[in-house]
MDAnalysis code that builds the backbone (N, CA, C; Angstrom):
import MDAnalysis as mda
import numpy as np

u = mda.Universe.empty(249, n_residues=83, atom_resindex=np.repeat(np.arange(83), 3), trajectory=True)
u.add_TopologyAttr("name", ["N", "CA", "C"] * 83)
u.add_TopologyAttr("resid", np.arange(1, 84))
u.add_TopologyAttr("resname", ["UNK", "UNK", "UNK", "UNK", "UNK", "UNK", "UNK", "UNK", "UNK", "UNK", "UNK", "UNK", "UNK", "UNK", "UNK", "UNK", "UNK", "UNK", "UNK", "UNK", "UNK", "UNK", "UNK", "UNK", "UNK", "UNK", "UNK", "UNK", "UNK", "UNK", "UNK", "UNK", "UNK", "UNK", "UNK", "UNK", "UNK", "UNK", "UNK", "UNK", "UNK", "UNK", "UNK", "UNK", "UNK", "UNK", "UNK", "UNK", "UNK", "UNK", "UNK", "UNK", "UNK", "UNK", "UNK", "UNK", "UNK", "UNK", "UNK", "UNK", "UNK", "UNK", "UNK", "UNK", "UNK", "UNK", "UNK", "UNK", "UNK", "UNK", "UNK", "UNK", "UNK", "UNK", "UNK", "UNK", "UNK", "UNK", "UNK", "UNK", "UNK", "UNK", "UNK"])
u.atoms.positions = np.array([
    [12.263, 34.531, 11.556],
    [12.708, 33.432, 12.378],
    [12.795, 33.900, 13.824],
    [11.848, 32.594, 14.371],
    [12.347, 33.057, 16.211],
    [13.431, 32.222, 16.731],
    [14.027, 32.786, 17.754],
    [14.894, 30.881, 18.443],
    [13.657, 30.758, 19.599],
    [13.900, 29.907, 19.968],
    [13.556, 28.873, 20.986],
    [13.341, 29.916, 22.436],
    [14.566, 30.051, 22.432],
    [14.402, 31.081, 24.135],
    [13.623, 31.760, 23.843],
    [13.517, 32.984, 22.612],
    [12.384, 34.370, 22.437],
    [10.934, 34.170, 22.539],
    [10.584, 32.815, 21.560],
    [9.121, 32.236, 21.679],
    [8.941, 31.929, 23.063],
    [9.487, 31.483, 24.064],
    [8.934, 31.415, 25.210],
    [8.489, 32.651, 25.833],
    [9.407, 33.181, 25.425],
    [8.980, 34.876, 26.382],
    [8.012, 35.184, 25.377],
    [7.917, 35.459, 23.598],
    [6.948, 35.941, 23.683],
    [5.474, 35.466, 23.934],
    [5.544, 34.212, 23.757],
    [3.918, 33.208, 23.800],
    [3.944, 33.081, 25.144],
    [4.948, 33.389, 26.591],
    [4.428, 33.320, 27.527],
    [4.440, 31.434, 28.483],
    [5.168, 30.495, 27.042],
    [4.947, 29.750, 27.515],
    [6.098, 29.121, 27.880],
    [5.994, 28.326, 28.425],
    [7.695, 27.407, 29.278],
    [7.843, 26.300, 27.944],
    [9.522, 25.974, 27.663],
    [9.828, 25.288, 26.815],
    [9.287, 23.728, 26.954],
    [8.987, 23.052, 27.958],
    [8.745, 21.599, 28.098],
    [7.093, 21.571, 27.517],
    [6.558, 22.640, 27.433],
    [4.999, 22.736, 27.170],
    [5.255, 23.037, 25.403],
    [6.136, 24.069, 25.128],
    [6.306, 23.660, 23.778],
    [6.111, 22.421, 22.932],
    [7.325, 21.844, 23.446],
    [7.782, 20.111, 23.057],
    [6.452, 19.276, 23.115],
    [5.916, 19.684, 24.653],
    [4.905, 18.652, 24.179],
    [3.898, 18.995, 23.180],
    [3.661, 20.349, 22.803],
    [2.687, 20.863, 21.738],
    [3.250, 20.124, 20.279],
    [4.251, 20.359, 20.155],
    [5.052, 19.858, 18.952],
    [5.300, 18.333, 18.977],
    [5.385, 17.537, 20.415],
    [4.811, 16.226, 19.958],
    [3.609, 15.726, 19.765],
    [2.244, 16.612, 20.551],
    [1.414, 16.126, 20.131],
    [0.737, 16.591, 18.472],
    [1.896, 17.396, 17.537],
    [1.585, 18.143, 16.375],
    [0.482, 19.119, 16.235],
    [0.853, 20.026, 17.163],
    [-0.021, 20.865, 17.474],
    [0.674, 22.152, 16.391],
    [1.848, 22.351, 16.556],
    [2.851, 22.770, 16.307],
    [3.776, 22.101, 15.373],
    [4.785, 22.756, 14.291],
    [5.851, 22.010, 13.687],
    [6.570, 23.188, 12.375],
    [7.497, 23.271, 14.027],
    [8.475, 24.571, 13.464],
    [10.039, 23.412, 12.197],
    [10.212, 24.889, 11.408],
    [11.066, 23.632, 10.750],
    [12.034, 23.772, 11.568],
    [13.595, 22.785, 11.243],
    [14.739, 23.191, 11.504],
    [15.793, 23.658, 10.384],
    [16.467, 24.317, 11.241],
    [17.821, 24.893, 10.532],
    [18.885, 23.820, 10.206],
    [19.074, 23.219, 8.660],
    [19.859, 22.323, 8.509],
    [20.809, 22.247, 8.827],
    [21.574, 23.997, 9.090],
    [22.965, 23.732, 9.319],
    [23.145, 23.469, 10.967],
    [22.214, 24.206, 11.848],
    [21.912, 23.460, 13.289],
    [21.236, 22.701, 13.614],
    [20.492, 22.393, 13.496],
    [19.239, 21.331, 13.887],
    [18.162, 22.439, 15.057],
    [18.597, 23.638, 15.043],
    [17.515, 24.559, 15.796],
    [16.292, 24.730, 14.719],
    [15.109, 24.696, 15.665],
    [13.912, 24.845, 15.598],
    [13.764, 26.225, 15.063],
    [13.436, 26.687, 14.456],
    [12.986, 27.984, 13.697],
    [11.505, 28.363, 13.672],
    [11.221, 29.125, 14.901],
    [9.716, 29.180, 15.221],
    [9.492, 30.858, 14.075],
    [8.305, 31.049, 13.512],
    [7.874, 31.894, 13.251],
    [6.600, 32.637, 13.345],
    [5.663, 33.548, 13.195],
    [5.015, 34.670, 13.796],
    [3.717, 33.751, 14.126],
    [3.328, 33.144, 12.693],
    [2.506, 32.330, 12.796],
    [2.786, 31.195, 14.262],
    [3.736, 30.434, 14.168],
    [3.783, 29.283, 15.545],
    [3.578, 29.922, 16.863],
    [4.133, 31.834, 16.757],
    [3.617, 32.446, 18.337],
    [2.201, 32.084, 18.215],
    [1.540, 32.834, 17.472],
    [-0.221, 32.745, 17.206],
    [-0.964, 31.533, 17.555],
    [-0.092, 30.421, 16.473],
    [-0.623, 29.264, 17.291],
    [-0.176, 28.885, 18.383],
    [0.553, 29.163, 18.902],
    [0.793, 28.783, 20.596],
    [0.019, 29.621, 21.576],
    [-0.384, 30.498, 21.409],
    [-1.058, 31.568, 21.768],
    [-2.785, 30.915, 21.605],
    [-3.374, 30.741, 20.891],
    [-4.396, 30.380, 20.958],
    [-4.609, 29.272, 21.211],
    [-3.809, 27.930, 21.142],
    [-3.490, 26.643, 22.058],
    [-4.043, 26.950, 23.334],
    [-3.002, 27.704, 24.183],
    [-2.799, 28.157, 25.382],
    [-3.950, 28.914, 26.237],
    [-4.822, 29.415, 25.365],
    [-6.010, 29.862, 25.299],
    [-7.143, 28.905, 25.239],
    [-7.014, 27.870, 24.211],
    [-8.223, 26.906, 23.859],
    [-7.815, 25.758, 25.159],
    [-6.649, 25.877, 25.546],
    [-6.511, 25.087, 26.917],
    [-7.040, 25.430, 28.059],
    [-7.314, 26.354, 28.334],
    [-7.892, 27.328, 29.069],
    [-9.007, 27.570, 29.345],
    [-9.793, 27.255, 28.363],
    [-11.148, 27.203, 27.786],
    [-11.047, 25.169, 27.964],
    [-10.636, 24.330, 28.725],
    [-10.776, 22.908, 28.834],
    [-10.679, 22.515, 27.407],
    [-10.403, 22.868, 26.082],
    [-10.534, 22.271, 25.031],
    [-9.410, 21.016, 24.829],
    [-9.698, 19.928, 24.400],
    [-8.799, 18.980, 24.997],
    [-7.580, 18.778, 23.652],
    [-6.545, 18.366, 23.371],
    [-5.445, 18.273, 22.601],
    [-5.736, 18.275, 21.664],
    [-6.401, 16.568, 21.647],
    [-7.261, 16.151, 19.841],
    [-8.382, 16.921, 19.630],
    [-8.942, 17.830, 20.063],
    [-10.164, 18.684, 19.821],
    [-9.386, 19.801, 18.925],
    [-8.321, 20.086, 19.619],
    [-7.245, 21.251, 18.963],
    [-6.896, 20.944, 17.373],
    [-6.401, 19.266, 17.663],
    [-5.916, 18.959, 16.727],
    [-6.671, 18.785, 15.281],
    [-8.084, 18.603, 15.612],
    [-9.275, 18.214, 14.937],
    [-8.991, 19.775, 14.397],
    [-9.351, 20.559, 14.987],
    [-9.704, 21.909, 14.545],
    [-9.199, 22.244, 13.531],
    [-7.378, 22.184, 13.810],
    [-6.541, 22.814, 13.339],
    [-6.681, 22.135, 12.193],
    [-7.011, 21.092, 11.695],
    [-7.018, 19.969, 10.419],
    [-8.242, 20.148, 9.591],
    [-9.091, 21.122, 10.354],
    [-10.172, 21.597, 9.920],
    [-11.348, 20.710, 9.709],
    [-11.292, 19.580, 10.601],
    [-12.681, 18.513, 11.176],
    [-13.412, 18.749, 12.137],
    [-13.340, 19.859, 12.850],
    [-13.887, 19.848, 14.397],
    [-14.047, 22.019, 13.918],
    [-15.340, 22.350, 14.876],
    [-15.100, 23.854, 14.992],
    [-14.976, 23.854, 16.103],
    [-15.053, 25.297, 16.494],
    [-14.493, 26.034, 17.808],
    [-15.763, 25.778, 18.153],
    [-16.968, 26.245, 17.895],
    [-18.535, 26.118, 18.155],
    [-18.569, 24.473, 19.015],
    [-18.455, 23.673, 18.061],
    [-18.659, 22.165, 18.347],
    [-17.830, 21.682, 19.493],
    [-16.140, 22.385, 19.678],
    [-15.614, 21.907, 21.258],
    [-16.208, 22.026, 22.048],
    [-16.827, 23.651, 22.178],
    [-17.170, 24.332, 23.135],
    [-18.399, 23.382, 23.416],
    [-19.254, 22.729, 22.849],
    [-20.402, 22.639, 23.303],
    [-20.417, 21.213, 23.727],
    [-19.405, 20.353, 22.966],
    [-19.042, 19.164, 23.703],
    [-18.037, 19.055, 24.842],
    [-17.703, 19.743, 25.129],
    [-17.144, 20.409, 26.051],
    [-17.735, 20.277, 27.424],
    [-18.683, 20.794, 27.539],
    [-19.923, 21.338, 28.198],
    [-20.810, 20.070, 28.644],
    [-21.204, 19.114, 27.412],
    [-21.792, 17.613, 27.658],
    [-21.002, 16.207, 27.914],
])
């Protein structure tokens, strides 16, 4: 389990960019019933990490999202991407 503050430092990324990853379900850490804190783990750095990366690379949200759902490749963003 991560909290909230640590994943920022370690993925590098600011918390409001989180949220929006996790609203657009990019992301979906569980919560802790007895707090309602978000419980990020090794895997959600990774995927925030390569998000942050495929953003980088112009890959657009739903291209991510496609991917991650396993409808879209990395090959096929990139090249629509491009056109």
């Amino acid at each position: 389990m991560i909290l909230s503050l640590s994943i920022q430092h370690i993925a590098l990324i600011d918390q409001l960019t989180i949220r929006f990853y996790e609203d657009r379900q990019l992301i979906d850490p569980p919560r802790n019933p007895a707090n309602g804190y978000r419980e990020y783990s090794l895997k959600d750095v990774d995927d925030l990490k390569k998000i942050k990366l495929l953003r980088k690379l112009d890959i657009s949200i739903d291209s991510i999202r496609q991917m991650n759902e396993g409808k879209r490749s990395l090959e096929d963003c990139l090249i629509k991407r491009t056109h």
